[in-house]
FIKOL-747967 format. One record per residue (C-alpha): residue number from 0; y, z, x. Coordinates in nm, 3 decimals. Each point is the difference from the previous one (the first is absolute). Layout:
BEGIN
{node NUM,{Y,Z,X}} ...
//
This chain:
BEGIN
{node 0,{-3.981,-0.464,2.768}} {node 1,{0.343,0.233,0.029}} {node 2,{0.151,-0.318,0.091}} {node 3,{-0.098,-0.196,-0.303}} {node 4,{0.030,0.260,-0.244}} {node 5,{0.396,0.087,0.133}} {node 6,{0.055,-0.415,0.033}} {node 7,{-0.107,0.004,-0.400}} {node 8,{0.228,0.303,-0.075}} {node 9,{0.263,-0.222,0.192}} {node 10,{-0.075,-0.351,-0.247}} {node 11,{0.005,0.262,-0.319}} {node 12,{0.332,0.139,0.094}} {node 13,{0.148,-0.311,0.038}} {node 14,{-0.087,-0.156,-0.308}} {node 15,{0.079,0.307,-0.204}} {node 16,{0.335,0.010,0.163}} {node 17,{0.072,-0.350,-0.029}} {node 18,{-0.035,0.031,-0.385}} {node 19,{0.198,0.302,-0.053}} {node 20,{0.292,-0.179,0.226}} {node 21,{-0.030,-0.312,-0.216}} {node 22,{-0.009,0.182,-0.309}} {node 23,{0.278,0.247,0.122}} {node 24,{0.245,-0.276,0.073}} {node 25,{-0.054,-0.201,-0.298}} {node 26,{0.058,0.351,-0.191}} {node 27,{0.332,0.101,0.200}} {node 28,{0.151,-0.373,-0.065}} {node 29,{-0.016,0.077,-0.359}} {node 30,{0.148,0.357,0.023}} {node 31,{0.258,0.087,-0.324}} {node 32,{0.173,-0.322,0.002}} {node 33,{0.121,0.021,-0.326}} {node 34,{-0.046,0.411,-0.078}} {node 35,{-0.065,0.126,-0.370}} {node 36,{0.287,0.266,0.042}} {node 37,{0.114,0.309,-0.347}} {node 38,{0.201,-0.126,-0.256}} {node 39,{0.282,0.254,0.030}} {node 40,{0.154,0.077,-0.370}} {node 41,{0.340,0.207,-0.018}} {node 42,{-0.010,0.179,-0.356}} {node 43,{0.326,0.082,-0.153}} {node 44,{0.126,0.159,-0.352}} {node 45,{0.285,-0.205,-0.148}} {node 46,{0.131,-0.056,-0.351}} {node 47,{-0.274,-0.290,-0.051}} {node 48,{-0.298,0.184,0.073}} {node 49,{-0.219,0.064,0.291}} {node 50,{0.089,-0.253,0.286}} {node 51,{-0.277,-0.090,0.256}} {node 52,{0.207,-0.221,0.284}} {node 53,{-0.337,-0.123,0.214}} {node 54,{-0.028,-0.189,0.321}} {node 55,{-0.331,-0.251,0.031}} {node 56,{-0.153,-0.230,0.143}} {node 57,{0.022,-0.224,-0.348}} {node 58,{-0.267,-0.305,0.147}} {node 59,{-0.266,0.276,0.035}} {node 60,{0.023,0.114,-0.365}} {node 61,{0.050,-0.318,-0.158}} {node 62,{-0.314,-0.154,0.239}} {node 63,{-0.215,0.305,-0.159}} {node 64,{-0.063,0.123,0.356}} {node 65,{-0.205,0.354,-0.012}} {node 66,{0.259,0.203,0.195}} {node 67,{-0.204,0.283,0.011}} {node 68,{-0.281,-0.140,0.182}} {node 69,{0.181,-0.265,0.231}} {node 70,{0.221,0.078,0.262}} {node 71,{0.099,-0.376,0.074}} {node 72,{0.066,-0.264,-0.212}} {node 73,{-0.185,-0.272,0.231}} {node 74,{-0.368,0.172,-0.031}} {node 75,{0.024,0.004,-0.422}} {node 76,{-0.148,-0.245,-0.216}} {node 77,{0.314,-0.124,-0.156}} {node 78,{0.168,-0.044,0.369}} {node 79,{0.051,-0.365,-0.067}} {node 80,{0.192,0.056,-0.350}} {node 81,{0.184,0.261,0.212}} {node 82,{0.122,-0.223,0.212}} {node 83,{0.140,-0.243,-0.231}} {node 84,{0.190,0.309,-0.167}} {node 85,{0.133,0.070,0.290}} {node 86,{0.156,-0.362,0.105}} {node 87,{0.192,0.010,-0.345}} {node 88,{0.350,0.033,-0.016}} {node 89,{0.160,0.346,-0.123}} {node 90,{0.083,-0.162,-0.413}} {node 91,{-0.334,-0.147,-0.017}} {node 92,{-0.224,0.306,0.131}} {node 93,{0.271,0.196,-0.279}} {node 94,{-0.128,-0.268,-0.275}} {node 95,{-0.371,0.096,0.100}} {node 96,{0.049,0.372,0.005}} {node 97,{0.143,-0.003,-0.353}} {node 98,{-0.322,-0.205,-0.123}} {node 99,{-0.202,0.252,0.180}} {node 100,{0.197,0.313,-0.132}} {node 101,{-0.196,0.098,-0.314}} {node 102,{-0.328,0.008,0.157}} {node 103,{0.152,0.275,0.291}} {node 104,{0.210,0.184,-0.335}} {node 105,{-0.360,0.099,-0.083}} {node 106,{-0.089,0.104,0.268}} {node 107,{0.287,0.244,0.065}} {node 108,{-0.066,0.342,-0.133}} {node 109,{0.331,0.175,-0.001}} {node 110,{-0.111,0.344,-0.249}} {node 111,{0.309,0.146,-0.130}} {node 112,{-0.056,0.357,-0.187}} {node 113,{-0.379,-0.149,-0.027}} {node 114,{0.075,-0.338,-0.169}} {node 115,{-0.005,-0.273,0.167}} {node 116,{0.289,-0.268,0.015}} {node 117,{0.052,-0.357,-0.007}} {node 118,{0.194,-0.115,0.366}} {node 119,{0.235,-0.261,-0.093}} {node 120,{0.110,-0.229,0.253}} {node 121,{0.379,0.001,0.066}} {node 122,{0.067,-0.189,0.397}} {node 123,{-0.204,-0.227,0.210}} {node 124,{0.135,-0.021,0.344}} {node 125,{-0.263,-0.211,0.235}} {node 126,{0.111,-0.044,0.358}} {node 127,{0.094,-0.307,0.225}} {node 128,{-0.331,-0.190,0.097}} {node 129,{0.097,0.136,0.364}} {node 130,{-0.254,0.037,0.313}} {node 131,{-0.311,-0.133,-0.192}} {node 132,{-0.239,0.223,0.272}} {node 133,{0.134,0.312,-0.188}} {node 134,{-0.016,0.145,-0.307}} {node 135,{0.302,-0.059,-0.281}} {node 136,{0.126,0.310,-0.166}} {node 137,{0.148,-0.086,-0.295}} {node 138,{0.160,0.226,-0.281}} {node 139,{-0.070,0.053,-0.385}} {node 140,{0.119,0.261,-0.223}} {node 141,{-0.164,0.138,-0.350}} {node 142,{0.150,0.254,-0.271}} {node 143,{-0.239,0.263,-0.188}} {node 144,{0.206,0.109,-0.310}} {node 145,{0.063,0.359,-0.006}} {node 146,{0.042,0.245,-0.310}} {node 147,{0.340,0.239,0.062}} {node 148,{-0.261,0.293,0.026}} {node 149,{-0.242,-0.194,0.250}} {node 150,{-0.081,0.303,0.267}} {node 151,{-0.318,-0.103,0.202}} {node 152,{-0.122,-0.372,0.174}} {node 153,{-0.339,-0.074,0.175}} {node 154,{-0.003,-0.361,0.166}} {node 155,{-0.310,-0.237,0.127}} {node 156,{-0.110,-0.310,-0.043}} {node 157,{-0.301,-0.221,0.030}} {node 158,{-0.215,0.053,0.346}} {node 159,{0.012,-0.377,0.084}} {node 160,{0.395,0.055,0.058}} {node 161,{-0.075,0.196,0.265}} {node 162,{0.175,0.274,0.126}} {node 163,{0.377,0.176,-0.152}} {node 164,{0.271,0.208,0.185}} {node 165,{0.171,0.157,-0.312}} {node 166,{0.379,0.088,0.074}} {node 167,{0.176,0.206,-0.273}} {node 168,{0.359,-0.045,0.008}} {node 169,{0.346,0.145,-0.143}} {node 170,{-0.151,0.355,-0.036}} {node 171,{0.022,0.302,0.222}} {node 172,{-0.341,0.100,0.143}} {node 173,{-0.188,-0.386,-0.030}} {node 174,{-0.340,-0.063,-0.035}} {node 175,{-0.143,-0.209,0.298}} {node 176,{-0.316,-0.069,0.049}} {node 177,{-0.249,-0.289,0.147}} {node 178,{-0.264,-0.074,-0.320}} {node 179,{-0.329,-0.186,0.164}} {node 180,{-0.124,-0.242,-0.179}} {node 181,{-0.059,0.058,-0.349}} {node 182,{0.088,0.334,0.030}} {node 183,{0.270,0.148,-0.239}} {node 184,{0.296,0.238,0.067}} {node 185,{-0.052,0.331,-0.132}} {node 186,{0.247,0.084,-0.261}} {node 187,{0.397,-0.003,0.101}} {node 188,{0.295,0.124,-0.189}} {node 189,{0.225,-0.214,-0.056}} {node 190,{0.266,0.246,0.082}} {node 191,{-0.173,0.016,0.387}} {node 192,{-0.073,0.366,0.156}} {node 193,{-0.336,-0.170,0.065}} {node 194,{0.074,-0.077,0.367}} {node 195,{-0.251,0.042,0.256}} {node 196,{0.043,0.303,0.258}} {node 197,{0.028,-0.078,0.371}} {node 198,{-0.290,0.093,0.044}} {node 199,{-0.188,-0.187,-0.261}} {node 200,{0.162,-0.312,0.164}} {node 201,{-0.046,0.107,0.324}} {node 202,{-0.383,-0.002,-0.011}} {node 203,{-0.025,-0.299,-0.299}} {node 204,{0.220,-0.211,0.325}} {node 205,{-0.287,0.092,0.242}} {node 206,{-0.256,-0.233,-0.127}} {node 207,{0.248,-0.307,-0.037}} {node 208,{0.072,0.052,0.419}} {node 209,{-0.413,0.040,0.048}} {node 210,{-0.071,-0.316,-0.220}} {node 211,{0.294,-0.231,0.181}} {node 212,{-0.238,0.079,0.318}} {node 213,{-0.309,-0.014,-0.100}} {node 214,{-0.127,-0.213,-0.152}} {node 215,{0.298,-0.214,-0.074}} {node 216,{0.182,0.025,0.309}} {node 217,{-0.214,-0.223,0.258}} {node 218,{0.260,-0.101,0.207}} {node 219,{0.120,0.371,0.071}} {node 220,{-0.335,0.042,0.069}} {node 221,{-0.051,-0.198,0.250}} {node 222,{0.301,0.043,0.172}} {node 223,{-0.130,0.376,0.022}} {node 224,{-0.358,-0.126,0.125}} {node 225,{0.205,-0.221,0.227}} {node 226,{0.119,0.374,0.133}} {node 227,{-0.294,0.146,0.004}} {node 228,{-0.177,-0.281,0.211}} {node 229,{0.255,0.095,0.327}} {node 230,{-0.181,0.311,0.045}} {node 231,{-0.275,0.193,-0.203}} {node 232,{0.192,0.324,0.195}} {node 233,{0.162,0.228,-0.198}} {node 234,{0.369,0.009,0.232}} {node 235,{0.133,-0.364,-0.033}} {node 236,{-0.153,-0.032,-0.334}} {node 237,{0.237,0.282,-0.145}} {node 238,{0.242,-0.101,0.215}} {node 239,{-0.021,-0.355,-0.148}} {node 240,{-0.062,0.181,-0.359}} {node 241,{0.280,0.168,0.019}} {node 242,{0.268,-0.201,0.086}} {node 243,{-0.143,-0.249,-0.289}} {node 244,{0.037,0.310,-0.215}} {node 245,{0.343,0.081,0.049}} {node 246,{0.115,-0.337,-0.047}} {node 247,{-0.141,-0.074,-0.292}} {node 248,{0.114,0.253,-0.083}} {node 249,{0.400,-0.020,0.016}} {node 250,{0.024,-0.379,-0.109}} {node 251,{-0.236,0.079,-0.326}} {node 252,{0.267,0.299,-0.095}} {node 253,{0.300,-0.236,0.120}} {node 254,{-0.153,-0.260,-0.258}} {node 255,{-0.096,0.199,-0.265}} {node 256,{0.402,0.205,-0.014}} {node 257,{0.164,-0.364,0.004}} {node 258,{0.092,-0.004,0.366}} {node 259,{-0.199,-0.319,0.064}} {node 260,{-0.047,-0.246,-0.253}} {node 261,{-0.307,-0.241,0.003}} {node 262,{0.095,-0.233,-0.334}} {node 263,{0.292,-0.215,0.165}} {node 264,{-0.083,-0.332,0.217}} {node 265,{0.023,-0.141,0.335}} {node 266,{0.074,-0.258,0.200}} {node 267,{0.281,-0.159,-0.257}} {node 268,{-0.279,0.076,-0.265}} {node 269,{-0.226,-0.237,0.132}} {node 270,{-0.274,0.340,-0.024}} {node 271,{-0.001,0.317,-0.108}} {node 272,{0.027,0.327,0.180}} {node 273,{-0.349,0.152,-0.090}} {node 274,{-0.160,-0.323,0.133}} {node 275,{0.141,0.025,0.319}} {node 276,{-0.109,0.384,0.016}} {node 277,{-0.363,-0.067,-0.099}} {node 278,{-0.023,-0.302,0.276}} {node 279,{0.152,0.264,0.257}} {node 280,{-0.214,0.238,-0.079}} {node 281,{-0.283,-0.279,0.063}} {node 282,{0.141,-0.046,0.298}} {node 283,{0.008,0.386,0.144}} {node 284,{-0.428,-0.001,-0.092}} {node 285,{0.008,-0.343,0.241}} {node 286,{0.201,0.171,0.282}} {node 287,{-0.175,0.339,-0.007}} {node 288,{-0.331,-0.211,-0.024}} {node 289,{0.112,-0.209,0.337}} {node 290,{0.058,0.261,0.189}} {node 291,{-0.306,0.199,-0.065}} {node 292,{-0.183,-0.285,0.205}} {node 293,{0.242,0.065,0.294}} {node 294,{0.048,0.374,0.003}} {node 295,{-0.268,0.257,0.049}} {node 296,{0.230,0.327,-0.073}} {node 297,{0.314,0.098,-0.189}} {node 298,{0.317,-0.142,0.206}} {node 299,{0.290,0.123,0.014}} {node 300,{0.186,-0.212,-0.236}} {node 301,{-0.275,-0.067,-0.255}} {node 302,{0.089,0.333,-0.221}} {node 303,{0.389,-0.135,0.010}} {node 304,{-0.154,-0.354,-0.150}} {node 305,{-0.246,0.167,-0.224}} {node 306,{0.307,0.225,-0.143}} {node 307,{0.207,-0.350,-0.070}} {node 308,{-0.301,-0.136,-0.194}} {node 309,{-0.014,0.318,-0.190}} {node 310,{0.350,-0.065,-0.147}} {node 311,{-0.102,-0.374,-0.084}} {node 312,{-0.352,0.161,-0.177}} {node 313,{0.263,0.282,-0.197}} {node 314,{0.207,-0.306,-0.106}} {node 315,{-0.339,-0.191,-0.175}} {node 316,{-0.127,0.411,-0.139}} {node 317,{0.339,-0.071,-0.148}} {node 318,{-0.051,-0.306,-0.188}} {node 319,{-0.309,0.169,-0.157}} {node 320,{0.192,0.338,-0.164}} {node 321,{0.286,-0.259,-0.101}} {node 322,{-0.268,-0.121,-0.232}} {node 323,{-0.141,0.304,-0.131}} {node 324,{0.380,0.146,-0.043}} {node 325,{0.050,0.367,0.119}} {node 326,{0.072,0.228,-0.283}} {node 327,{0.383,0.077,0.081}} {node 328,{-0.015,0.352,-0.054}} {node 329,{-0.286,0.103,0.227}} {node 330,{0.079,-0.280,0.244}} {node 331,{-0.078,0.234,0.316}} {node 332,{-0.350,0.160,-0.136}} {node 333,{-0.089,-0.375,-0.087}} {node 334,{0.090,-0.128,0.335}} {node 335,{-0.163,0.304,0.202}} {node 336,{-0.289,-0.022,-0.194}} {node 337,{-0.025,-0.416,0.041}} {node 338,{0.042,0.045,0.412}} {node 339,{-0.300,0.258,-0.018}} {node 340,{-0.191,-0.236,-0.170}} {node 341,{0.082,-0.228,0.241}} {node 342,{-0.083,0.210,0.290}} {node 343,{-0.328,0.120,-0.148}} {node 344,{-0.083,-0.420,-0.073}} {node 345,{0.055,-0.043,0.370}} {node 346,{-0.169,0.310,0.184}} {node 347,{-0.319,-0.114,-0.231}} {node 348,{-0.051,-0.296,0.128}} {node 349,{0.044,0.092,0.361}} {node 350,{-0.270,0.284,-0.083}} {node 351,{-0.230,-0.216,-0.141}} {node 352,{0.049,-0.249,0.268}} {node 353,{-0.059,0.231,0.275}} {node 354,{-0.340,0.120,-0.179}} {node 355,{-0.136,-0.352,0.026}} {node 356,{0.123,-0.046,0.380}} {node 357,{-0.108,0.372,0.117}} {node 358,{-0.353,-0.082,0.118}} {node 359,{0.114,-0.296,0.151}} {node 360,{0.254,0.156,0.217}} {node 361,{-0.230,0.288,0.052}} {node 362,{-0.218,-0.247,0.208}} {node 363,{0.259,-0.232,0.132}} {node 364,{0.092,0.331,0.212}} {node 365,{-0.392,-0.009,0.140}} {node 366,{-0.041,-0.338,0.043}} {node 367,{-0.311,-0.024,-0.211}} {node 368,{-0.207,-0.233,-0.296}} {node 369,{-0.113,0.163,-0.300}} {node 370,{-0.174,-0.232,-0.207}} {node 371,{-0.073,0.276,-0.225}} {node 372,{0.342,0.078,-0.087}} {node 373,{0.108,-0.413,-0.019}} {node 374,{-0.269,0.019,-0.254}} {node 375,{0.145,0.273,-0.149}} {node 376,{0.326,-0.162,-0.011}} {node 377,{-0.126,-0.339,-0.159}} {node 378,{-0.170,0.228,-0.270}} {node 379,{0.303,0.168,-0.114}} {node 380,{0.119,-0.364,0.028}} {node 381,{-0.189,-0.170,-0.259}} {node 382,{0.028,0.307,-0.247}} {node 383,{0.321,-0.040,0.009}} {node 384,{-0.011,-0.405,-0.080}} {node 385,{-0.266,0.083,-0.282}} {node 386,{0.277,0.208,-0.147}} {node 387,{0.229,-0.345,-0.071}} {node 388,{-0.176,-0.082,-0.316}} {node 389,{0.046,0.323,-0.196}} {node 390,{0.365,0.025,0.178}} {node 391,{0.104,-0.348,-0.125}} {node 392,{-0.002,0.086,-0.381}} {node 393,{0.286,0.275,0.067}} {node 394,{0.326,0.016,-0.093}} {node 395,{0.071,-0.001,0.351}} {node 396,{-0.263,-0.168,0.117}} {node 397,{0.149,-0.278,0.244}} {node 398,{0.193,0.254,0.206}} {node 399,{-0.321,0.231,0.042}} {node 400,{-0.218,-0.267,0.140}} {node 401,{0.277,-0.141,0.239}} {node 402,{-0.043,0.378,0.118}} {node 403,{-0.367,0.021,-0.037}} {node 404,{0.012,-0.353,0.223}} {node 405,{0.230,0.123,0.280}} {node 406,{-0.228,0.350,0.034}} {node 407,{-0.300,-0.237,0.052}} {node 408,{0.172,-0.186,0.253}} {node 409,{0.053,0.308,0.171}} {node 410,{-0.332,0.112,-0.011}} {node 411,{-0.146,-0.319,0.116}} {node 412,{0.241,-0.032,0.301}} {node 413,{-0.130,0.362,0.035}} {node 414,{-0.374,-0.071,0.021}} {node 415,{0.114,-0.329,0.227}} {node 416,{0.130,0.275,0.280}} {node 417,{-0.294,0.206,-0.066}} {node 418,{-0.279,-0.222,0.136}} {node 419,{0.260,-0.110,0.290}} {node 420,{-0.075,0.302,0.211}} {node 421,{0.288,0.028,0.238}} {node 422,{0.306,0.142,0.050}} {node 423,{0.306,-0.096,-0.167}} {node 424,{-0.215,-0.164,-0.275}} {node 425,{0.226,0.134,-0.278}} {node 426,{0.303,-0.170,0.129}} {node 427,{-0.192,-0.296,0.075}} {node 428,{-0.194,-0.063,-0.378}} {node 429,{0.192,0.225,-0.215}} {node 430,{0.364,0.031,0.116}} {node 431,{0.099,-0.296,0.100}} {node 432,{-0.205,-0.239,-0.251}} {node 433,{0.134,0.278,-0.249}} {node 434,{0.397,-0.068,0.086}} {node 435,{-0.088,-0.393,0.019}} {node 436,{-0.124,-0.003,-0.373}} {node 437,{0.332,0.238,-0.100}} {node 438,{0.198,-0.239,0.179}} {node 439,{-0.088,-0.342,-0.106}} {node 440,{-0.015,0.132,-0.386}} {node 441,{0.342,0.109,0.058}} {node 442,{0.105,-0.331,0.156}} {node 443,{-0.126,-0.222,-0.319}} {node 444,{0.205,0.286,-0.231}} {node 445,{0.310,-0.038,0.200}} {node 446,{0.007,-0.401,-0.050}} {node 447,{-0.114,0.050,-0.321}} {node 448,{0.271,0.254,-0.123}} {node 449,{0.274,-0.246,0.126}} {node 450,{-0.127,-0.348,-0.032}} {node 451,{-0.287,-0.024,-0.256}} 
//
């Protein structure tokens, strides 16, 4: 009867398991291929009026892509339109921008003394057709008209643009600040003094760093699982940690001061440089994924490698504050506070991961079957999957359940090496299986970051 009932445990595992690795593939090829990123607008006082210079992704506005609840383009309804937007050249996406400018003028709220005015469009600059894989930022630029005694602005616009980072400009003291979507600027003088302290931007920076992580950030996180499954001990996994740490460190601060600059191309320009960079950092998950299956403990060399991948996984943090655009005068806060976020992202996820595996481990070290706690396990297992219908009507819903997915993965690879009973299950059904998953995901992201 024991037999039967742990050979049925076995069977449910499986299946289970199966499905969450079939839906957890299918959900990690589709990961932010085209990215809803902010619009970035630089305001500026001048002669004519209130100047808004903005870089955006023009095919997402014109497509009527809700920016606030989509983080990429390929999961929206109007994907397909989208794409045809995107294959136009640079004078005839200009030509449909300008038919599609008075319906976004009315949606632009820019409140000057408490009146609204009318944005006029001045400048329509889209970009070459380029990499079609990526997104196109293109450039437009509006005038407000402004009385001689204007003092105070407060900028927004509609919540289907999606998010804003609002750059004042030509004043001492700017106002800089990252509007979510639909949200509106508090009021600015349009002589500045309104600039944030360091502070302010210090702690506003720490939730960017935590949301690059998690839940956006799925191949950082599972090059960190992919460091966690060497060794559920504490020594090489701050060790490993570390070194990843520090690395990340230095090339994100490099980037971020100029030092290293990702925008240029390689190869006689046949790709560019942040497209090699993501496919190398692909290929640091593979490596560190291989040689979990050969190594048991922390060698020698591995916290040299890990500290080389580090400054390849700074270089893509990078990419992601060149979008957002640190606010010049509290560059250092921002940056701190970005890092932290980054740090806090990463020891989450190894907490949480080590709260699913503890029980496991705890009787890998006996040598024992619990089917009480694999039952346990697959529990916690389907809650979790039950919670992808609510999650998928959220803003940021994809990127949760490719989260949600890899957790039950974890847990059912968990419950698998609980109704083993022998030593060295963990490695075995968790581990190992664990670091194959990370590695062939990152294999299909490396070929498809170069060649697709």
């Amino acid at each position: 009867m024991k037999n039967s009932v742990f050979g049925m445990t076995k069977v449910t595992v499986t299946k289970v398991l199966s499905s969450c690795v079939a839906l957890f593939f299918t959900l990690a090829s589709m990961a932010q291929a085209h990215e809803v990123l902010p619009s970035i607008a630089d305001m500026t006082r001048t002669d004519d009026g209130l100047v808004f210079d903005v870089e955006l992704n023009l095919e997402s506005f014109i497509a009527g892509i809700d920016q606030a609840s989509t983080l990429d383009t390929n999961d929206a309804a109007e994907a397909e339109f989208y794409d045809e937007l995107r294959a136009l050249e640079p004078a005839e996406l200009d030509a449909a921008f300008q038919e599609f400018w008075p319906d976004m003028a009315s949606k632009i709220n820019v409140i000057v003394d408490g009146t609204r005015g009318e944005p006029e469009l001045t400048e329509v600059t889209a970009a070459e057709v380029g990499n079609f894989e990526l997104p196109r930022n293109s450039q437009i630029q509006f005038v407000v008209p402004l009385s001689d005694d204007a003092d105070k602005v407060a900028v927004g616009w509609a919540p289907e643009f999606g998010a804003l980072v609002l750059r004042q400009m030509g004043v001492d003291a700017p106002y800089d600040g990252f509007l979510e979507a639909g949200s509106s600027s508090p009021e600015v003088s349009l002589a500045g003094g309104d600039q944030a302290s360091g502070w302010q931007t210090f702690v506003n920076y720490i939730p960017v760093g935590f949301d690059h992580i998690v839940p956006k950030g799925l191949d950082h996180i599972l090059f960190v699982l992919g460091l966690f499954f060497l060794s559920t001990r504490m020594g090489p996994l701050l060790w490993q940690i570390s070194a990843f740490t520090l690395a990340h460190t230095i090339t994100l601060a490099l980037a971020a001061l100029g030092y290293v600059n990702l925008s240029g191309t390689l190869f006689g320009g046949s790709i560019e440089t942040i497209v090699v960079v993501e496919a190398l950092i692909a290929l640091s998950i593979v490596y560190v994924a291989i040689e979990n299956l050969f190594t048991e403990g922390l060698s020698p060399w591995r916290p040299f490698i890990i500290f080389g991948f580090g400054l390849l996984h700074g270089l893509g943090f990078a990419s992601v504050l060149a979008e957002f655009g640190l606010p010049q005068n509290s560059f250092i806060p921002a940056l701190i506070g970005f890092n932290i976020g980054v740090e806090i992202g990463q020891i989450a996820v190894v907490a949480v991961a080590y709260l699913i595996v503890m029980k496991a481990v705890s009787l890998d070290k006996t040598g024992t079957a619990s089917k009480m706690t694999a039952a346990g396990y697959l529990a916690v297992m389907v809650v979790l999957m039950a919670l992808i219908i609510p999650v998928s009507g959220w803003a940021n819903g994809s990127d949760v359940i490719i989260l949600i997915v890899t957790a039950a993965i974890l847990l059912g690879l968990s419950a698998a090496s609980s109704v083993v009973g022998r030593y060295d299950s963990y490695r075995e059904m968790v581990a190992m299986p664990g670091s194959i998953l990370i590695g062939v995901v990152a294999v299909y992201w490396c070929v498809e970051r170069l060649f697709l």
